[in-house]
C-alpha positions in Angstrom: -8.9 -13.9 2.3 -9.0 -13.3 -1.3 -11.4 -14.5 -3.8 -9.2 -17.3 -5.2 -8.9 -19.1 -2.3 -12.4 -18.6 -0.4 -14.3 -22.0 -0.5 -18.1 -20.3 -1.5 -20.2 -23.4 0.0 -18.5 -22.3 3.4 -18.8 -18.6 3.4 -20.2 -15.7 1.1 -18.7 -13.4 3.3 -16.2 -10.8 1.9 -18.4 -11.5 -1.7 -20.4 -8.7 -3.0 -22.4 -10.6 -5.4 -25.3 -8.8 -6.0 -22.8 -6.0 -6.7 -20.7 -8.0 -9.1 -24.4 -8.9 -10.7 -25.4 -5.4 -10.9 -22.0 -4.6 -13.3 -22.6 -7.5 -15.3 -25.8 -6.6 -16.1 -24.7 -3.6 -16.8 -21.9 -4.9 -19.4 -24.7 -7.0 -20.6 -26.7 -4.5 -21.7 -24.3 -2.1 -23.7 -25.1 -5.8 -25.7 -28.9 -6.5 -25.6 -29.9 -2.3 -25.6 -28.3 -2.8 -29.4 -31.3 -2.9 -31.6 -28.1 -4.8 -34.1 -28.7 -7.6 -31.3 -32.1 -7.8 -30.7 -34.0 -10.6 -30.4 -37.3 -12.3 -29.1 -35.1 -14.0 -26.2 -33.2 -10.5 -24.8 -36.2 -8.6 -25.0 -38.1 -11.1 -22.8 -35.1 -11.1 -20.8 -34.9 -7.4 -20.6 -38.6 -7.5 -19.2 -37.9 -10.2 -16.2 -34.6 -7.6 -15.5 -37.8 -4.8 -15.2 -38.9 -7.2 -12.5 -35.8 -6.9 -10.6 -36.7 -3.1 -9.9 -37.7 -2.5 -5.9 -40.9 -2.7 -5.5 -41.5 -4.4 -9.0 -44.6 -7.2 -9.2 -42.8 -10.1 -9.7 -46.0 -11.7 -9.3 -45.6 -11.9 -5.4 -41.8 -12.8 -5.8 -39.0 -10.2 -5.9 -36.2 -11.2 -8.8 -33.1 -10.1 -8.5 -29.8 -9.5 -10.7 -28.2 -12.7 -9.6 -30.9 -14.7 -10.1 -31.3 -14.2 -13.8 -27.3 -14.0 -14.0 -27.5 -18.1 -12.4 -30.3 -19.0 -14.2 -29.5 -17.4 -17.5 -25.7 -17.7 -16.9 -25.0 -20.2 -20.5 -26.9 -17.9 -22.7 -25.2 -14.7 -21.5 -21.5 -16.3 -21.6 -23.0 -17.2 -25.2 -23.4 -13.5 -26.3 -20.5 -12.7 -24.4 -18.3 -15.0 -26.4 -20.3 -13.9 -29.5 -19.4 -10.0 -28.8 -15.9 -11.0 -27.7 -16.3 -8.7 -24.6 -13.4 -10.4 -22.6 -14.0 -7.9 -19.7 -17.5 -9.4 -19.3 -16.6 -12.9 -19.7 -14.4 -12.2 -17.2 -16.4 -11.0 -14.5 -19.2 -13.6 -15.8 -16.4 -16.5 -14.0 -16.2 -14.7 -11.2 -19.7 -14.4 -10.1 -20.0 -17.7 -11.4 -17.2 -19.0 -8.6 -18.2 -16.7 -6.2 -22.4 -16.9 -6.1 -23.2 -19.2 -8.6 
């Protein structure tokens, strides 16, 4: 079954989405590691991704990739679309179908 044609409120199965997190985050931050780019916003986001770390004190919770990726998905297509990184923005809809 290929991604296109998986219905994701039946099944994650076959999805690696905290993998496909894990390489967006990376893409992401060829863009927020820029001190060009910085910003009060990615460098508070940069410290909830330090959360994400095993073992991390999330303050008894343990974040994770995809979490910030859903719950911060409009502000990194944003800088995405800003840096014209059509690679990311790419990946950004598929997590976003897939796991989202």
């Amino acid at each position: 079954m290929t991604a296109k044609n998986m219905d994701r409120y039946v099944t994650f199965k076959g999805i690696d989405g905290d993998g496909n997190a894990r390489r967006l985050v990376a893409m992401l931050r060829r863009h927020i590691d820029d001190p060009a780019l910085a910003n009060p916003f990615w460098e508070r986001f940069k410290e909830k991704l330090a959360q994400c770390a095993p073992g991390a004190n999330s303050q008894g919770r343990q974040l994770d990739e995809l979490f910030l990726v859903h719950s911060y998905i409009n502000n990194i297509r944003e800088l995405f679309e800003d840096q014209d990184d059509r690679e990311a923005l790419a990946l950004l809809q598929q997590v976003e179908v897939e796991s989202c």
